[in-house]
Structures are given as structure tokens and as C-alpha cells.
OpenMM code with the backbone's topology and positions (N, CA, C; nanometers):
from openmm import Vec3, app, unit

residues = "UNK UNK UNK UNK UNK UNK UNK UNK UNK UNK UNK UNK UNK UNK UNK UNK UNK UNK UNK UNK UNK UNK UNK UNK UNK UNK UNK UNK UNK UNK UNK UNK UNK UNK UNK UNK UNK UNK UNK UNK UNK UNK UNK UNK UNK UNK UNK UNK UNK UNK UNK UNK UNK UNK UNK UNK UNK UNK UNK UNK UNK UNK UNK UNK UNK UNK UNK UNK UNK UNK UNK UNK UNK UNK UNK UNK UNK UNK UNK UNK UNK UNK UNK UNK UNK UNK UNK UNK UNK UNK UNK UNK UNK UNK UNK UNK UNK UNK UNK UNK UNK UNK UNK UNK UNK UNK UNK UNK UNK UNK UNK UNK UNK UNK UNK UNK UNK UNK UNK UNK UNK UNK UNK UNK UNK UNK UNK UNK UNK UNK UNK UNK UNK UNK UNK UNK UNK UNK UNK UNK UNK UNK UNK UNK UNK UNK UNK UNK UNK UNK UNK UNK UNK UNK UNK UNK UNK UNK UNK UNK UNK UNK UNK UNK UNK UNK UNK UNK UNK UNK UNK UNK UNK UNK UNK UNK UNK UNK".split()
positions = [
    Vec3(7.1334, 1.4013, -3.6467),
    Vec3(7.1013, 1.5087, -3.5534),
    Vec3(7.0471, 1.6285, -3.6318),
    Vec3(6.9666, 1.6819, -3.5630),
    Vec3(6.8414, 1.8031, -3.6845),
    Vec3(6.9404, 1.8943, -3.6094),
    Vec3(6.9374, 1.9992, -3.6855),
    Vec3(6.9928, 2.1435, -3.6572),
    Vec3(6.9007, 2.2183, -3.5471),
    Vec3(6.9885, 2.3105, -3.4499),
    Vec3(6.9251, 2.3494, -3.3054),
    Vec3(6.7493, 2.4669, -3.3605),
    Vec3(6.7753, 2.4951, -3.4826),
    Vec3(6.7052, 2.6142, -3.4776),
    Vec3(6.5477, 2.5192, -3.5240),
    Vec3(6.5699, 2.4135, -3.6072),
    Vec3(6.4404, 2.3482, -3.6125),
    Vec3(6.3058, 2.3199, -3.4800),
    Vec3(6.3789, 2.2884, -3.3942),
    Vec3(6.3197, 2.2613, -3.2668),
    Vec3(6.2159, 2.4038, -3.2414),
    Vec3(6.3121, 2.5075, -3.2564),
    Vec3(6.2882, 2.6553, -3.2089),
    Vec3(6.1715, 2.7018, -3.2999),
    Vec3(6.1952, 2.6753, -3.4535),
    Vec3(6.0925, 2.6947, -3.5343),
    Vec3(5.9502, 2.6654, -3.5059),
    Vec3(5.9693, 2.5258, -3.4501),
    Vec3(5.8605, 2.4015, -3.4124),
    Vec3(5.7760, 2.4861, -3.2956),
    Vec3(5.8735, 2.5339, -3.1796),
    Vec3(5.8134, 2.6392, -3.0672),
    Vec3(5.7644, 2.7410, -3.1031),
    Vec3(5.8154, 2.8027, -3.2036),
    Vec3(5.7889, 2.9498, -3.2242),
    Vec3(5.6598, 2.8997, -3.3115),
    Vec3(5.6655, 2.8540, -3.4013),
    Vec3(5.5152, 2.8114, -3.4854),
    Vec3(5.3607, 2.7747, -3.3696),
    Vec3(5.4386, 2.6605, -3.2847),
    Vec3(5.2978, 2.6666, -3.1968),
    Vec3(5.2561, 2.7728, -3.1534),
    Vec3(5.3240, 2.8713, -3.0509),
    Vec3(5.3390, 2.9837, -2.9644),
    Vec3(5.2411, 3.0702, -3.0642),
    Vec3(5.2623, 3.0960, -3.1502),
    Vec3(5.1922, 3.2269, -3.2718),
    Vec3(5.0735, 3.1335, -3.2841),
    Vec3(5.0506, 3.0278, -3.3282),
    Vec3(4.9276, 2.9145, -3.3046),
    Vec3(4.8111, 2.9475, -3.1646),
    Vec3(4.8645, 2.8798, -3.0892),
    Vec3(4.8043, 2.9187, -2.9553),
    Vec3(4.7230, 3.0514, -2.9163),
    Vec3(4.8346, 3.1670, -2.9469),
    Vec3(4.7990, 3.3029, -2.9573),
    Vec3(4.7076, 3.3195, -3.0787),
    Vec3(4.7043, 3.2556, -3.1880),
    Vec3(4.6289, 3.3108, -3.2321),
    Vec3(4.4576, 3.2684, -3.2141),
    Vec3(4.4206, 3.1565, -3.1790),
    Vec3(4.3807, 3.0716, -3.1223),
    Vec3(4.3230, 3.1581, -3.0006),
    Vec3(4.3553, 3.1703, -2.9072),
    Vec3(4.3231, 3.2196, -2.7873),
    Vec3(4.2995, 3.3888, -2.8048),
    Vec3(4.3461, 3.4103, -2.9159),
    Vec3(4.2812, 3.5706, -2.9137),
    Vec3(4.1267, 3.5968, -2.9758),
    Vec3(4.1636, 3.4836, -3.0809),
    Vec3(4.0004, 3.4646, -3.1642),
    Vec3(3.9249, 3.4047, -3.0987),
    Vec3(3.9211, 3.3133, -2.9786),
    Vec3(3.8227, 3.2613, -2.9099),
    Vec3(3.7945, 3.3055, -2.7589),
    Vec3(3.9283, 3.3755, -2.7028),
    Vec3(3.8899, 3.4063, -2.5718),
    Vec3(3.9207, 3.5376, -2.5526),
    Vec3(4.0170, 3.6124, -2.6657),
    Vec3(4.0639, 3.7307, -2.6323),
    Vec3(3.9222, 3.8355, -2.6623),
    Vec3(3.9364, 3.9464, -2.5837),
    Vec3(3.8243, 4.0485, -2.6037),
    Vec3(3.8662, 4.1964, -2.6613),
    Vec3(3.9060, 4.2372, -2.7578),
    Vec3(3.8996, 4.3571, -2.8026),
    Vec3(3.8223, 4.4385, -2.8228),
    Vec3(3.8603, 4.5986, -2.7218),
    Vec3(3.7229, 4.6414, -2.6869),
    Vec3(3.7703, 4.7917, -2.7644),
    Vec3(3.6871, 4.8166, -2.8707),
    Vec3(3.6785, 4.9128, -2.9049),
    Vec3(3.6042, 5.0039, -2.8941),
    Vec3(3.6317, 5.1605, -2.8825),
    Vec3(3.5767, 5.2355, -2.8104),
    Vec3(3.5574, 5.3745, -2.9346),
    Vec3(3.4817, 5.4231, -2.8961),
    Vec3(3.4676, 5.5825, -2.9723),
    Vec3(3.4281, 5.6657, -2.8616),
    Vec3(3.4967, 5.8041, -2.8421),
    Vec3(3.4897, 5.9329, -2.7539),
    Vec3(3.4641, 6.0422, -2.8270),
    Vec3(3.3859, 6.1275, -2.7749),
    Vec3(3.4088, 6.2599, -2.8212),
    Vec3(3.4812, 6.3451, -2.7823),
    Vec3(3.5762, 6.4128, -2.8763),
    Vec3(3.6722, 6.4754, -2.7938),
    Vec3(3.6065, 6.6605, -2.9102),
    Vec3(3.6552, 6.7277, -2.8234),
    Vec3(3.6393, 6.8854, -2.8103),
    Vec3(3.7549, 6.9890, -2.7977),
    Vec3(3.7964, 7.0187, -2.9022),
    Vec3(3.9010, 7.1360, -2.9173),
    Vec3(3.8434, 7.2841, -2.8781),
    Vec3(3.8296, 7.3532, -2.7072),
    Vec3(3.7159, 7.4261, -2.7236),
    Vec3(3.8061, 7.5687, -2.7884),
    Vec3(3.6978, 7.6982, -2.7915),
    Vec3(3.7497, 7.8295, -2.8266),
    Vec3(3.9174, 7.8642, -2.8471),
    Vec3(3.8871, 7.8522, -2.6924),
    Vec3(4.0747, 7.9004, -2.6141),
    Vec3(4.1505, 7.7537, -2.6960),
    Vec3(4.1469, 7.6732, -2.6955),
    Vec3(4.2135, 7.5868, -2.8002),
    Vec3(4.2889, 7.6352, -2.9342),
    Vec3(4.1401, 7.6466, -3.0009),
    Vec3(4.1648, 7.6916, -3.1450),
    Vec3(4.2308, 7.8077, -3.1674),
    Vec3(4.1582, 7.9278, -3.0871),
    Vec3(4.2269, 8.0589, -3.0930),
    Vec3(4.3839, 8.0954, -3.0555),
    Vec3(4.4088, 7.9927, -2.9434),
    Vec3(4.5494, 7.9662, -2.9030),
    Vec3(4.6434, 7.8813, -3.0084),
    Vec3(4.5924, 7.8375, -3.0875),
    Vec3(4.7049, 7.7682, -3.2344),
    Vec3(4.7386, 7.6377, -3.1410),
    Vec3(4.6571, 7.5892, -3.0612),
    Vec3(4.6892, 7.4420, -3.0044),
    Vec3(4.6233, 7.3683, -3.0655),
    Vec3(4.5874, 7.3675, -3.1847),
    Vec3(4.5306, 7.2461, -3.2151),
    Vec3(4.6295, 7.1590, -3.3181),
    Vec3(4.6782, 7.1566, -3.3941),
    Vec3(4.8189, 7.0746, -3.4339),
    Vec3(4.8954, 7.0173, -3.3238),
    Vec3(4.8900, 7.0455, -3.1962),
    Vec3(4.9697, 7.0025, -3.1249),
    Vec3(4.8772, 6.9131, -3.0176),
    Vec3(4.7508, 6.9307, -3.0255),
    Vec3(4.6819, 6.8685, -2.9203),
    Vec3(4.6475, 6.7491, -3.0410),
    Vec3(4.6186, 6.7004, -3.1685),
    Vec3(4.6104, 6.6462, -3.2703),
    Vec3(4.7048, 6.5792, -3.2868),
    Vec3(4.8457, 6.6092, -3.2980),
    Vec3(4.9402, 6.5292, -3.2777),
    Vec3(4.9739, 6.4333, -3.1310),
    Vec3(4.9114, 6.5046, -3.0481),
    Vec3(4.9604, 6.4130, -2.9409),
    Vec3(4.8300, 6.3182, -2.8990),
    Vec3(4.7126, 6.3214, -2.9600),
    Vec3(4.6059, 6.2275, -2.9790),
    Vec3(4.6628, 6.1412, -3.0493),
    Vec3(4.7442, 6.1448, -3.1267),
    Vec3(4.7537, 6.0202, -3.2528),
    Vec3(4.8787, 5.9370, -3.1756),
    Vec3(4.9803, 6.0340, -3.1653),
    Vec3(5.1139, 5.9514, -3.0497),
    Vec3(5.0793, 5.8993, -2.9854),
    Vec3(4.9302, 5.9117, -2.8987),
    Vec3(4.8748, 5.8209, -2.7796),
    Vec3(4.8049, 5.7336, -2.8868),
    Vec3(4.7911, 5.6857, -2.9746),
    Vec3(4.7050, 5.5730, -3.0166),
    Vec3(4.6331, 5.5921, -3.0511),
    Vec3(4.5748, 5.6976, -3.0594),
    Vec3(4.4356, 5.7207, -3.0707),
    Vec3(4.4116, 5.7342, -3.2484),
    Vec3(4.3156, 5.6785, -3.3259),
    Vec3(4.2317, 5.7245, -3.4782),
    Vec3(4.1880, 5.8566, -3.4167),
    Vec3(4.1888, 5.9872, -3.5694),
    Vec3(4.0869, 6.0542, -3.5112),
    Vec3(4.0397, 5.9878, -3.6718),
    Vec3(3.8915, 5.9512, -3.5802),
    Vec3(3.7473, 5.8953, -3.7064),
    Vec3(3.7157, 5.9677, -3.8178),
    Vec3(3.6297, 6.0960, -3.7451),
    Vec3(3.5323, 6.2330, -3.7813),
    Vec3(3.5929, 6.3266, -3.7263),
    Vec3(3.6260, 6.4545, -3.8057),
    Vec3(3.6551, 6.6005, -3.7179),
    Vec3(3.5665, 6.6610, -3.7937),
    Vec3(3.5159, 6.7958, -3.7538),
    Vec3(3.4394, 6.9548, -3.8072),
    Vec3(3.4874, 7.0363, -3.7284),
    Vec3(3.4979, 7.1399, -3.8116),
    Vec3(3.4931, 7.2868, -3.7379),
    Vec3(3.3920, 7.3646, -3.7067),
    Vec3(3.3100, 7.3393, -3.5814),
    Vec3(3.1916, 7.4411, -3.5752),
    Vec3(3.1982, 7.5949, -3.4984),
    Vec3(3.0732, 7.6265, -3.5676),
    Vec3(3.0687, 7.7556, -3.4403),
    Vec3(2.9402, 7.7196, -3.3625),
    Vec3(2.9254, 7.7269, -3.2624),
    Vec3(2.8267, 7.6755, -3.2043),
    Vec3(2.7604, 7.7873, -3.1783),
    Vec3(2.6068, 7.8109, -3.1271),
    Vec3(2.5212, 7.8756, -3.1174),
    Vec3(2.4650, 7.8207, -2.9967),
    Vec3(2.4113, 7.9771, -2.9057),
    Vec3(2.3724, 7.9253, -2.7807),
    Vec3(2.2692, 7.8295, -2.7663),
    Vec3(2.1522, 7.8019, -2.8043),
    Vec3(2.0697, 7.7329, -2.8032),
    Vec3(2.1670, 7.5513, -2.8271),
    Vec3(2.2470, 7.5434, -2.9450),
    Vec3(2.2527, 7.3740, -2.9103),
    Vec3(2.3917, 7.3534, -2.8574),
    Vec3(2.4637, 7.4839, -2.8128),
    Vec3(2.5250, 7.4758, -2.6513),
    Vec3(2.4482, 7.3981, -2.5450),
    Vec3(2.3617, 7.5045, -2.4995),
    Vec3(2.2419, 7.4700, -2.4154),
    Vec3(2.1982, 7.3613, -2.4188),
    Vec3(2.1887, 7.2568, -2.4816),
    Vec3(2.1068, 7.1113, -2.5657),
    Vec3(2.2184, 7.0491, -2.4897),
    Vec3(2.3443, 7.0471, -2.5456),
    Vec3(2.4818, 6.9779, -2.5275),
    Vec3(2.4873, 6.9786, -2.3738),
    Vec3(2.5231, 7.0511, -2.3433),
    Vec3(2.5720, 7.1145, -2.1871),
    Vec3(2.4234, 7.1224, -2.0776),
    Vec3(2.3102, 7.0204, -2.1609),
    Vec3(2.1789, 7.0018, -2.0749),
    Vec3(2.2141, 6.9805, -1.9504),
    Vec3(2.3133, 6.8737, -1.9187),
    Vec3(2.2924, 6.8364, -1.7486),
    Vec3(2.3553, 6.9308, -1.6418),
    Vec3(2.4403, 7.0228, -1.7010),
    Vec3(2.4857, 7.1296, -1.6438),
    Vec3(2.3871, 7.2931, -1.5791),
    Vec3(2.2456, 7.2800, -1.6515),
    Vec3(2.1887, 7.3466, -1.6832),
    Vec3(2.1210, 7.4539, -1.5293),
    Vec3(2.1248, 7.3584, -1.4634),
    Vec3(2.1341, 7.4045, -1.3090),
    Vec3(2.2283, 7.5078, -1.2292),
    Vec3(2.3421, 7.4841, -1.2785),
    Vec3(2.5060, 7.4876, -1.2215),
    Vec3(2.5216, 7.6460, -1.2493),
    Vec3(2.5497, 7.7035, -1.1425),
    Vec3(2.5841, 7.8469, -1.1202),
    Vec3(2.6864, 7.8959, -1.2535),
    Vec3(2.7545, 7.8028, -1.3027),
    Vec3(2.8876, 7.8463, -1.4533),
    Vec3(2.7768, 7.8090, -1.5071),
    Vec3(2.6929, 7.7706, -1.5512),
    Vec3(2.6078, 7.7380, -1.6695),
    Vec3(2.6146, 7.8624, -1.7848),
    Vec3(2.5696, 7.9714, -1.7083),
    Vec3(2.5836, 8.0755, -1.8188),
    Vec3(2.6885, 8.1101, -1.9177),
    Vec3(2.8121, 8.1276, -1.7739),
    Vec3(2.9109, 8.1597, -1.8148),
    Vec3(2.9688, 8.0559, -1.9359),
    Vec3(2.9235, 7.9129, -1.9091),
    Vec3(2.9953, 7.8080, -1.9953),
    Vec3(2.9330, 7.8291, -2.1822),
    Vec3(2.7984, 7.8855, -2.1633),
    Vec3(2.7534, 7.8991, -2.2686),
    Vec3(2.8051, 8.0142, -2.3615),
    Vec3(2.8255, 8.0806, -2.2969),
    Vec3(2.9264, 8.2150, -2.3227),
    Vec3(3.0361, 8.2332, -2.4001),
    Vec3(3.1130, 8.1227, -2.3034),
    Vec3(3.2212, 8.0744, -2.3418),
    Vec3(3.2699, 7.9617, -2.5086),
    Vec3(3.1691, 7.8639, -2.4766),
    Vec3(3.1522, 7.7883, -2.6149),
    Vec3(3.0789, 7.8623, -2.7163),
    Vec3(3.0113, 7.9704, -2.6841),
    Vec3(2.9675, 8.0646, -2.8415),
    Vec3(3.0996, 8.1092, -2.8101),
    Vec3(3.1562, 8.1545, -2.8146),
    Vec3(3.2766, 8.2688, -2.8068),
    Vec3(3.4070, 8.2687, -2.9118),
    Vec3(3.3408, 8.1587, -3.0255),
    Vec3(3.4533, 8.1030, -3.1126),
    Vec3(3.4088, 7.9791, -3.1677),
    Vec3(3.4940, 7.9311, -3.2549),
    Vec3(3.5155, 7.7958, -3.2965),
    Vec3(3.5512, 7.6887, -3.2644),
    Vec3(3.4731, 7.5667, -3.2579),
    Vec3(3.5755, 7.4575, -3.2064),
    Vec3(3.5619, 7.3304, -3.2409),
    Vec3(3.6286, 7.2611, -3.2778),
    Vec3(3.6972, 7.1133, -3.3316),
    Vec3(3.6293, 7.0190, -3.2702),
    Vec3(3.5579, 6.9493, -3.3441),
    Vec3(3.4678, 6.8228, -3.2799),
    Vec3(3.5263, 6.6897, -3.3468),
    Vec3(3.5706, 6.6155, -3.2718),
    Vec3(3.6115, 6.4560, -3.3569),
    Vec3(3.5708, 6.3777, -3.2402),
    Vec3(3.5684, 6.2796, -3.3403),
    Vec3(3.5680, 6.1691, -3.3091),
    Vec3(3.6556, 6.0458, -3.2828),
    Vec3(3.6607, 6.0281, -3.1449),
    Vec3(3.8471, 5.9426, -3.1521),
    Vec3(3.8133, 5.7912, -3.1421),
    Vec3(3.8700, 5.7293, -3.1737),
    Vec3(3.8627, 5.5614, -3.1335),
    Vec3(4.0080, 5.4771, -3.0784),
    Vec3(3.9737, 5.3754, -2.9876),
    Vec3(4.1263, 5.3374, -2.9516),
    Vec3(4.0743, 5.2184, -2.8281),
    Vec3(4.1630, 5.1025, -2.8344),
    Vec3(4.0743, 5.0339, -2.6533),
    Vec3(4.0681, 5.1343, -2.5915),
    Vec3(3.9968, 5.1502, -2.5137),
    Vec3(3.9514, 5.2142, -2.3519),
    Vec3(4.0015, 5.3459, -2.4099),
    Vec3(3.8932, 5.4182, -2.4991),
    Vec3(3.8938, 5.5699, -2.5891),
    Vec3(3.8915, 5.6574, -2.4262),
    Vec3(3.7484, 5.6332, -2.3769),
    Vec3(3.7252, 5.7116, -2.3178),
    Vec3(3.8406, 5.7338, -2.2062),
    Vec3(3.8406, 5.6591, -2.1144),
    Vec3(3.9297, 5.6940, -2.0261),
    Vec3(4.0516, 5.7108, -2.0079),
    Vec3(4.1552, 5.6628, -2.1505),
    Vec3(4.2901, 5.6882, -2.1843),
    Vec3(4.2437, 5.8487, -2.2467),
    Vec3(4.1262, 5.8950, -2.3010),
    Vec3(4.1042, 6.0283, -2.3580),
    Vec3(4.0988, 6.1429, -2.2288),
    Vec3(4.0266, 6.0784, -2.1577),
    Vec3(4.0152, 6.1629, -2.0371),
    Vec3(4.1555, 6.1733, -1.9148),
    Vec3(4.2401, 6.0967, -1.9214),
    Vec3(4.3576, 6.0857, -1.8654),
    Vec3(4.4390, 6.1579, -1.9099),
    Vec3(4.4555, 6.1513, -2.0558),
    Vec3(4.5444, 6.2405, -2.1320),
    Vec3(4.4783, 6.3715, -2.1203),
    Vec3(4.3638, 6.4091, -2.1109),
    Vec3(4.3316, 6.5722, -2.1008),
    Vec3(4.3757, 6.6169, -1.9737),
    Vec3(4.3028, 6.5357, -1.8331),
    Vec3(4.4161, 6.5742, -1.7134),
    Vec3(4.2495, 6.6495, -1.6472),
    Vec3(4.2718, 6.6715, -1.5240),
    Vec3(4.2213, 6.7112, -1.4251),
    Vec3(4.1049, 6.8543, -1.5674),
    Vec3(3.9683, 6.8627, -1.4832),
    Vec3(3.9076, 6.9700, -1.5185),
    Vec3(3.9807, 7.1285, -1.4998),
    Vec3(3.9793, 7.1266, -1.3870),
    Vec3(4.0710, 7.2837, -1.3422),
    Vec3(4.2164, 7.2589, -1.3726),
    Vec3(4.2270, 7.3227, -1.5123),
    Vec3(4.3770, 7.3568, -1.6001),
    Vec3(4.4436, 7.3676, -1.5132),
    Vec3(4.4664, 7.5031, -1.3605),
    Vec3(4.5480, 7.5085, -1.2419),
    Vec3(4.5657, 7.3795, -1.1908),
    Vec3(4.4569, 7.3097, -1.1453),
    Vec3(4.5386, 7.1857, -1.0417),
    Vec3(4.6065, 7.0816, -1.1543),
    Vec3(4.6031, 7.0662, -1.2886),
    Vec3(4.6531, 6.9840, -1.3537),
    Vec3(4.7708, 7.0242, -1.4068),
    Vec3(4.8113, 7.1929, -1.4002),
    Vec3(4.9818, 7.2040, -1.3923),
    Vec3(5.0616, 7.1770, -1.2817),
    Vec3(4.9497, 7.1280, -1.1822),
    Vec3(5.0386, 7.0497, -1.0644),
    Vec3(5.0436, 6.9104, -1.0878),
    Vec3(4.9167, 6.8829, -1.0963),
    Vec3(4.9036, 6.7350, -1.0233),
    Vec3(4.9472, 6.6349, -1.1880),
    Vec3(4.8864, 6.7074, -1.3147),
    Vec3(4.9220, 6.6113, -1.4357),
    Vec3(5.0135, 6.7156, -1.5352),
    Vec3(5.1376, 6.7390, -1.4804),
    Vec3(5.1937, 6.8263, -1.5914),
    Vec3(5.1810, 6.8415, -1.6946),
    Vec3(5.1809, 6.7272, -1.8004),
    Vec3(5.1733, 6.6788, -1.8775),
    Vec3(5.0623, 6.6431, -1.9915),
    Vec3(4.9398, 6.6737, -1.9130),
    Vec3(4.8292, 6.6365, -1.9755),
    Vec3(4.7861, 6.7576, -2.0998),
    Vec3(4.6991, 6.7649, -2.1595),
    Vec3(4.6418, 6.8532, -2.2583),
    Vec3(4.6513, 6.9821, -2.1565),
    Vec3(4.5263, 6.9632, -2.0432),
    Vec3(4.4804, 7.1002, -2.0137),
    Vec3(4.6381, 7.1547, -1.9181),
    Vec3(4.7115, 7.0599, -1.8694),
    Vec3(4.8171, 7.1616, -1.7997),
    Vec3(4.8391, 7.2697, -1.9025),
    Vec3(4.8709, 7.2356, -2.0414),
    Vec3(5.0068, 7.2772, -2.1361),
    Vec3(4.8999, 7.3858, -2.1633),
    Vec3(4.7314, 7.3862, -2.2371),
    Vec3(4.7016, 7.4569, -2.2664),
    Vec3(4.5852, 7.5503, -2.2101),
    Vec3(4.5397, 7.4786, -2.1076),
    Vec3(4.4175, 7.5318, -2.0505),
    Vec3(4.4506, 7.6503, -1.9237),
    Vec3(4.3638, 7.6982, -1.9010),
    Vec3(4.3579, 7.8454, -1.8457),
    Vec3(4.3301, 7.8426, -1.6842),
    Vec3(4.2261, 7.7751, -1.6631),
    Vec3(4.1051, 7.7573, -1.5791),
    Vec3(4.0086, 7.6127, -1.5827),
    Vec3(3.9264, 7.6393, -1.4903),
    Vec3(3.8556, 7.5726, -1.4729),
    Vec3(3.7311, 7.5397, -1.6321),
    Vec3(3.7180, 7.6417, -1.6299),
    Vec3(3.5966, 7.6787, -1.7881),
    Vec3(3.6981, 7.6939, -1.8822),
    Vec3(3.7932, 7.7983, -1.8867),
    Vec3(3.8568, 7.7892, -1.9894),
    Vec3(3.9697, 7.6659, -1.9840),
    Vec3(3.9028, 7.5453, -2.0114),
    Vec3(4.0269, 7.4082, -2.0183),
    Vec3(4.0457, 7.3673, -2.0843),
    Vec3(4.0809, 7.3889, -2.2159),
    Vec3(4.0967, 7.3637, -2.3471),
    Vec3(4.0276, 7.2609, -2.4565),
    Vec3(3.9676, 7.1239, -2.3821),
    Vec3(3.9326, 7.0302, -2.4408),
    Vec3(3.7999, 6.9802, -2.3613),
    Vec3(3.7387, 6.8811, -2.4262),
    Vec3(3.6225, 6.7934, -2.3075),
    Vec3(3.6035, 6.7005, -2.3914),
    Vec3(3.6014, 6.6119, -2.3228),
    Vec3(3.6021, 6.4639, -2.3716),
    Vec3(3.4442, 6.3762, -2.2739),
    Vec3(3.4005, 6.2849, -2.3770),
    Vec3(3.2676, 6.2006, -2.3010),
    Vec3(3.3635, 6.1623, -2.1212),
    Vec3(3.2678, 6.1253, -2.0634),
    Vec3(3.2802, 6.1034, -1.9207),
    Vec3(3.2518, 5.9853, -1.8770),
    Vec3(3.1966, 5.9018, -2.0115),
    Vec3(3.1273, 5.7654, -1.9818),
    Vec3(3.1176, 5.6801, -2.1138),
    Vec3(3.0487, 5.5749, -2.0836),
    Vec3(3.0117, 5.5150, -2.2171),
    Vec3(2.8608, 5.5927, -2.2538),
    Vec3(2.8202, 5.6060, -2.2076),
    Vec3(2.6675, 5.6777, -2.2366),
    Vec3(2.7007, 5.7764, -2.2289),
    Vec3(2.7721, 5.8836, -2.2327),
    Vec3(2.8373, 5.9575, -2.2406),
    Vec3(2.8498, 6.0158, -2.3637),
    Vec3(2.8841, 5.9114, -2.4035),
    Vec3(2.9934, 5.8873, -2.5554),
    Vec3(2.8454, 5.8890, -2.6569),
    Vec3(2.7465, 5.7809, -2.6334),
    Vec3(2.6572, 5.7138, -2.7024),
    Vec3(2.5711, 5.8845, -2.7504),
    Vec3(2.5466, 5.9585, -2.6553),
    Vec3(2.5070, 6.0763, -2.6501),
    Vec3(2.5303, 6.1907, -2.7439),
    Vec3(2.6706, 6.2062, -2.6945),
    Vec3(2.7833, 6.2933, -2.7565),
    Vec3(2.8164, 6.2987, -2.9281),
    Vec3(2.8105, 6.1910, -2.9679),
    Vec3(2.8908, 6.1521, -3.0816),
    Vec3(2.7715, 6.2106, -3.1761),
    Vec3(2.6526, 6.0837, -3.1563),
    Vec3(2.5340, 6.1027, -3.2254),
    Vec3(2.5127, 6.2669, -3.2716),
    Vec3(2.5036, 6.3791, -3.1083),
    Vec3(2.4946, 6.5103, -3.1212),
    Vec3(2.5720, 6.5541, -3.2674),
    Vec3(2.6558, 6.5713, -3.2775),
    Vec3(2.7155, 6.6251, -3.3662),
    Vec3(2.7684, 6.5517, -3.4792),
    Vec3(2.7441, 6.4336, -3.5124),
    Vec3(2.7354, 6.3411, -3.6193),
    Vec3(2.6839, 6.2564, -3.6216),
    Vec3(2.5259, 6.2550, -3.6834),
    Vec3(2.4438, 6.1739, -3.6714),
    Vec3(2.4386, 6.0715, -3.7504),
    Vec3(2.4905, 6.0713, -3.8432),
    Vec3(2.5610, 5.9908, -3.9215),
    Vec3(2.6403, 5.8610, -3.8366),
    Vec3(2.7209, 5.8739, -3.7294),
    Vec3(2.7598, 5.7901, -3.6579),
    Vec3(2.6639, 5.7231, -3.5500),
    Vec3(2.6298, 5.5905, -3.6114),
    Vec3(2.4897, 5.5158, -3.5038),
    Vec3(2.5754, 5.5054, -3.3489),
    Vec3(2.4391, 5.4970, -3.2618),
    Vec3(2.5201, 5.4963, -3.1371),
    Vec3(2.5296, 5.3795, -3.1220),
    Vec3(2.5153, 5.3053, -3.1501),
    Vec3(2.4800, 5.1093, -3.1437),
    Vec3(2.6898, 5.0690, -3.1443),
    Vec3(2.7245, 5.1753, -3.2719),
    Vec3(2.8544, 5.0953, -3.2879),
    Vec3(2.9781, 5.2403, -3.2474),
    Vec3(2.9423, 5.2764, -3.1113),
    Vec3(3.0342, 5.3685, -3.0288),
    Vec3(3.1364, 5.2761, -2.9263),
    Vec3(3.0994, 5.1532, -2.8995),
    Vec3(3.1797, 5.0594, -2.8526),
    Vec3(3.1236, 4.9298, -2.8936),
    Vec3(3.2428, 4.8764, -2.9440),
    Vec3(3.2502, 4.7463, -3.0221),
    Vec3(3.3116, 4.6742, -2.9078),
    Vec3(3.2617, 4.5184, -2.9091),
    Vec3(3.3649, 4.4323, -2.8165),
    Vec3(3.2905, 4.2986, -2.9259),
    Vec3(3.4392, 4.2324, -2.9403),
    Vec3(3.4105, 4.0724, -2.9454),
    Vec3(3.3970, 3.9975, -2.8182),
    Vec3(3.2636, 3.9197, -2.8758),
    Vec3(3.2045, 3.8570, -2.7955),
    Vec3(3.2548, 3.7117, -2.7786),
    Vec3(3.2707, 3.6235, -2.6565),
    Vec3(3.3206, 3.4633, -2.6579),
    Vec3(3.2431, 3.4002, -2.7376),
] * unit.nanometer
topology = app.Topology()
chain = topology.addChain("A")
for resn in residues:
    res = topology.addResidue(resn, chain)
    for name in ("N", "CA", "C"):
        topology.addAtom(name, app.Element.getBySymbol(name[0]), res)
């Protein structure tokens, strides 16, 4: 009679087999890159160690960071599709108005676990509705909301390139293919 744990070995060996097996041939790991944005009111508020730390607790790499000061003109460039929008000015205003933290995050599903964790645009409705998120804890307002993150995958492809061109947009989301 073989001892009970051999059998178990025998299971547990296939099981890690199988899995491994089925991750290399059918599983899809989808890797993602976001741009995320520490704006003015961020930095000036000493939230950035704490909005940094709680990017990484969620999973997230940060890739690439800089500290810029931005200048109205490639505000204006950035914030193109807004360019219509009655805050337009004010938003440009606002992002010259200081320094702010540009990285680059990666993680499955960057973007929209990035954008979940920041929480509603208007800082007010997200100390209701997402207590918890970035902009409840640190954001002000609607404009003043501490962070901005891509909104999309093209989004992202856009974003990243802008301020580190160095990063091709080709490899802003990775997926293995079947």
C-alpha cells in the first residue's frame, strides 16, 4: 500500500501541469500602460507620497515619472479636445499654476482599475459616491481634482507618447495572443 500523500502529489503535479498549459496556450494576459497625472493642487498639497503609495498597494508598476512645469501652449496641445469647453481657460490656468507628476503606470486593465481608483471627476460627488478614491481624499472640485488618468486605450496611446516619447505607442497594451 503507497502512502496517502503520493496519490495527492500525483494530483497536485497534474493540476500545476494543466494550469500551466492552459495559461500558455489559452490564457490571455493583458497588459496595459495609463497615464496617470499628479496635478498642481496634488503636489502643492504634499499628496503625492500618499497618492504613490496607494498606486503601488493597488498593483499598479509606476514605469516612468517626471516632474514638470507645464506651459500654456503644450497644456493647450494636451487638453486639445477640451478646447471648445467653457473651463477650457480656466483648466489651462490651472495646469500652468504649478508642478505636476507625470508617470507612467502599468497593471491588467491599467486604465480602468486607474480610473476607478481616482473616483468620479467632481472631487464633491466622489466624497459621496467613492469615499475612498484619490479625488474624494484629495481633490477640491471639479477642475481642481487632483489627478487625471487616460480615458481609453487611445487615450493612453496618445497620452504617454506626449510626454515620453521615448515610450512607443505600439507597446502601451500588450496582450498574448492564442
Amino acid at each position: 500500500m503507497r502512502p496517502p500523500f503520493v496519490g495527492f502529489i500525483r494530483k497536485f503535479f497534474l493540476l500545476v501541469l494543466v494550469s500551466a498549459l492552459c495559461s500558455s496556450t489559452h490564457g490571455s494576459t493583458k497588459s496595459e500602460k495609463t497615464l496617470a497625472i499628479i496635478k498642481p493642487d496634488g503636489l502643492s498639497g504634499n499628496y503625492t507620497d500618499d497618492i504613490k503609495r496607494t498606486i503601488l498597494d493597488y498593483g499598479f508598476s509606476i514605469i516612468k515619472e517626471k516632474i514638470v512645469q507645464l506651459d500654456e501652449i503644450t497644456v493647450k496641445r494636451f487638453y486639445a479636445e477640451h478646447s471648445s469647453k467653457c473651463f477650457f481657460s480656466s483648466l489651462v490656468k490651472y495646469m500652468t499654476s504649478g508642478p505636476v507628476l507625470v508617470m507612467v503606470l502599468d497593471k491588467d486593465n491599467a486604465i480602468a482599475d486607474w480610473r476607478a481608483l481616482m473616483g468620479p471627476t467632481d472631487a464633491n460627488k466622489a466624497k459621496i459616491t467613492h469615499p475612498h478614491s484619490i479625488r474624494a481624499l484629495c481633490g477640491l472640485d471639479t477642475e481642481k481634482n487632483c489627478v487625471h488618468g487616460s480615458d481609453s486605450l487611445k487615450s493612453a496611446q496618445r497620452e504617454i507618447p506626449f510626454f515620453f516619447g521615448e515610450l512607443s505607442a505600439d507597446v502601451i497594451a500588450e496582450h498574448d495572443e492564442l
